[in-house]
C-alpha positions as MATLAB code, in Angstrom:
seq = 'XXXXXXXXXXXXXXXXXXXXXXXXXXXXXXXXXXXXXXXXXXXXXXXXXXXXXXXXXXXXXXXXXXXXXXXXXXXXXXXXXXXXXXXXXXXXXXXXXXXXXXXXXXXXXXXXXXXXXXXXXXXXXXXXXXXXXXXXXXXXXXXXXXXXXXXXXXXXXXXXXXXXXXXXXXXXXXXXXXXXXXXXXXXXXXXX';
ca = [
      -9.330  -13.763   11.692;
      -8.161  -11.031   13.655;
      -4.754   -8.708   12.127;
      -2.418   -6.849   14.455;
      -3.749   -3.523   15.651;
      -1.879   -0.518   17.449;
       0.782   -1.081   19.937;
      -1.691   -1.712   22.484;
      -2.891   -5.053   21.393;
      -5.013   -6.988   19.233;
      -8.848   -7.738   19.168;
      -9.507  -11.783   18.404;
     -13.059  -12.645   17.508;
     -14.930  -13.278   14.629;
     -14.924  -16.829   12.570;
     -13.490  -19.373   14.980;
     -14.044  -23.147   14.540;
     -15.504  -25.694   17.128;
     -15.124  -29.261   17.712;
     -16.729  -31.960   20.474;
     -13.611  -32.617   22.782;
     -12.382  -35.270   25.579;
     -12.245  -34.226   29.157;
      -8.572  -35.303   29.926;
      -7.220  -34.493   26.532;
      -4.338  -31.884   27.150;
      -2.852  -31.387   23.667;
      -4.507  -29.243   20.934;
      -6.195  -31.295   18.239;
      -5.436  -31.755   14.587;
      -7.216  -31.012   11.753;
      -8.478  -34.696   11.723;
     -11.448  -33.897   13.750;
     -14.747  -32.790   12.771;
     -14.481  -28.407   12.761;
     -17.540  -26.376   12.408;
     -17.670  -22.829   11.796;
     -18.651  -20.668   15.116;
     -18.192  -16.804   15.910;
     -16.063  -16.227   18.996;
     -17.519  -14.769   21.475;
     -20.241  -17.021   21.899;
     -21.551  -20.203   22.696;
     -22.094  -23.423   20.720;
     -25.733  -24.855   22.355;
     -27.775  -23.075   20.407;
     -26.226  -22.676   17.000;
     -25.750  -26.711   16.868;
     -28.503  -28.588   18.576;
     -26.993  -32.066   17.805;
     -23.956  -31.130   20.129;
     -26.171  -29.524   23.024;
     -26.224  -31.651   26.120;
     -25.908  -30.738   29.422;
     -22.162  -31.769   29.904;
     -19.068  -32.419   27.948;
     -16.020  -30.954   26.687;
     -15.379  -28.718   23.121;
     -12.705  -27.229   21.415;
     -12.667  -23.832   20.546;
      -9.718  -22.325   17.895;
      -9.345  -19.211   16.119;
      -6.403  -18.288   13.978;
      -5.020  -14.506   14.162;
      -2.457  -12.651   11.925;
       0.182  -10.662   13.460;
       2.250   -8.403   10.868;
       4.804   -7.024   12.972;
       6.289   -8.450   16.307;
       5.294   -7.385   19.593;
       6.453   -4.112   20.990;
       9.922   -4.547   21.877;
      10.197   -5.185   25.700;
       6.260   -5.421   26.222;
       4.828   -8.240   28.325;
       1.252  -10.047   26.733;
      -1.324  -10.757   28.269;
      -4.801  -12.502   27.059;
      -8.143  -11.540   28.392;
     -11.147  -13.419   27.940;
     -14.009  -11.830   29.495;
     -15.777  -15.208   30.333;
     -15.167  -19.374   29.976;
     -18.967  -20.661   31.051;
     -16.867  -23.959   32.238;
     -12.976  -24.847   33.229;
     -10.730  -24.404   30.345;
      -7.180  -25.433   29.271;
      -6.114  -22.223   26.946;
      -3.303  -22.896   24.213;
      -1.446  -20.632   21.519;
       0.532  -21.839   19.039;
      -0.032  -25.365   20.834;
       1.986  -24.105   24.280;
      -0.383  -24.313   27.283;
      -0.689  -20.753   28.260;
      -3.178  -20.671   31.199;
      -6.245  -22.904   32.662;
      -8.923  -22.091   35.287;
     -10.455  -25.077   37.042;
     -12.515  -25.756   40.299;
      -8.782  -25.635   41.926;
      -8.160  -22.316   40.671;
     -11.736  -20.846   40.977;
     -13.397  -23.001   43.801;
     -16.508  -20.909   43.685;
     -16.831  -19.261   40.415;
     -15.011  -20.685   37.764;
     -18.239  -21.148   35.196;
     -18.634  -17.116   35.392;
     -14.478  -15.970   36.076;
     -12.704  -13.649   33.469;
      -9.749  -15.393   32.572;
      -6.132  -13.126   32.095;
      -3.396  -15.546   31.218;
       0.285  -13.746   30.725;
       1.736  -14.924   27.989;
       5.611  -16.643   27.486;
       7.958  -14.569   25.995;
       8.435  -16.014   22.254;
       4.886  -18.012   22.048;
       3.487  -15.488   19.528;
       4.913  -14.721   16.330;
       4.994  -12.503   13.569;
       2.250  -14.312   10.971;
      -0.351  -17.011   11.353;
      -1.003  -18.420   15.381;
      -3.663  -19.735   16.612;
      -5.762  -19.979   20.172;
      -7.777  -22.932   21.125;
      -9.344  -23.614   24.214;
     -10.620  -26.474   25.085;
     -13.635  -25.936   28.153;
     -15.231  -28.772   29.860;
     -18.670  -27.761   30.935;
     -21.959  -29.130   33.103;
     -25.212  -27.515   32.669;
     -26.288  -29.862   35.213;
     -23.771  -28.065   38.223;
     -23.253  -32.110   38.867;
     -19.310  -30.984   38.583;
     -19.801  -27.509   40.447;
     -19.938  -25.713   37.595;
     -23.028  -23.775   38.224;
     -25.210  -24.963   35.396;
     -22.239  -23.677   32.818;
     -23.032  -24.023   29.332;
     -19.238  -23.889   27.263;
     -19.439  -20.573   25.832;
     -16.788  -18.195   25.878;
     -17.954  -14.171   26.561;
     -16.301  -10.977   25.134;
     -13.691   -9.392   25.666;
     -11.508  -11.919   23.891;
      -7.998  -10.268   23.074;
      -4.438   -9.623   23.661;
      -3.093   -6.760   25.639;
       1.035   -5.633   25.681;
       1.888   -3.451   28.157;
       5.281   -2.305   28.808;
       6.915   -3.477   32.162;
       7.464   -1.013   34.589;
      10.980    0.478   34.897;
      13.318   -1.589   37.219;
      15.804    0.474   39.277;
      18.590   -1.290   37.617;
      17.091    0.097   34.204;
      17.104    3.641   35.153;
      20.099    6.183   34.323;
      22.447    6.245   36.850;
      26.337    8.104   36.695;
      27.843    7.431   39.467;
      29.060   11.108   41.553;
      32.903   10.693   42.063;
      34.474   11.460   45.484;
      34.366   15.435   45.517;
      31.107   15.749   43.541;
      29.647   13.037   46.337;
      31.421   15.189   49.050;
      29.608   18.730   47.887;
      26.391   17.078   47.286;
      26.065   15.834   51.109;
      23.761   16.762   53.888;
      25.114   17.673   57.151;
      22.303   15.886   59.700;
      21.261   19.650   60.733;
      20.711   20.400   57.388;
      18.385   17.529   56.773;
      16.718   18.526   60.335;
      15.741   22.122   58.797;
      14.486   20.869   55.698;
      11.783   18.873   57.291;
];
């Protein structure tokens, strides 16, 4: 479980859960399926050898804690360093990115992902990310010989949005005050 850090963002990892998946599902599933403890990041094949094959689809969630809100005004972004397959990427159950062989014709089994975030889908408490990655060891699907892991960094960045010109201070200069402040053209011509 990761807890709110700095301003900056938060650092998920640690004790995540995994379950087998299917391909077209598109909604995270319940707790009626059959969890097992994992680490995030990392990769499934080799902790549980009676899910390793060389194709399929899992489910990867991991619940974080946020104590305070976001930083007022900051956009969010999440960063996961590496989906070894296409993935469908959900917090708090709202679809908040996906990479496919659409999206990354030529790479998507060794991409970073960085999925910006909706205003309002994280809150203060208990959320959760799940991905779900569908994944052929095989490349049969193009997937050069992906295995479903998911690679460090796995977090979530805020970064405050760059000024807009209509958010800077601005006083309007009244008629005289606009008048004095003018440059004659051979003024202008000097100061070049």
């Amino acid at each position: 479980k990761a807890k709110n850090e700095p301003a900056g963002g938060i650092q998920l990892g640690g004790e995540a859960e995994l379950s087998p998946g299917n391909p077209g599902q598109e909604t995270v599933p319940g707790d009626g399926l059959a969890w097992r403890k994992i680490s995030l990041p990392g990769g499934f094949q080799s902790v549980f050898r009676d899910l390793a094959r060389p194709g399929g689809t899992v489910w990867y969630r991991l619940a974080f804690q946020l104590d305070a809100p976001p930083p007022e005004g900051a956009a969010a972004e999440l960063l996961i360093g590496q989906v070894s397959g296409c993935d469908r990427t959900f917090i708090n159950g709202v679809k908040v990115g996906q990479s496919d062989l659409n999206s990354h014709v030529n790479d998507v089994a060794v991409a970073s992902r960085k999925y910006t975030l909706p205003a309002g889908v994280l809150k203060t408490g208990r959320n959760q990310l799940a991905i779900r990655v569908d994944f052929d060891r095989d490349n049969l699907l193009g997937l050069r010989g992906s295995d479903g892991s998911i690679g460090a960094p796995l977090a979530i960045q805020f970064s405050k949005p760059a000024a807009a010109v209509s958010d800077l201070p601005f006083e309007p200069l009244g008629l005289k005050e606009w008048r004095a402040a003018r440059i004659s053209p051979g003024e202008l011509a000097n100061r070049k």
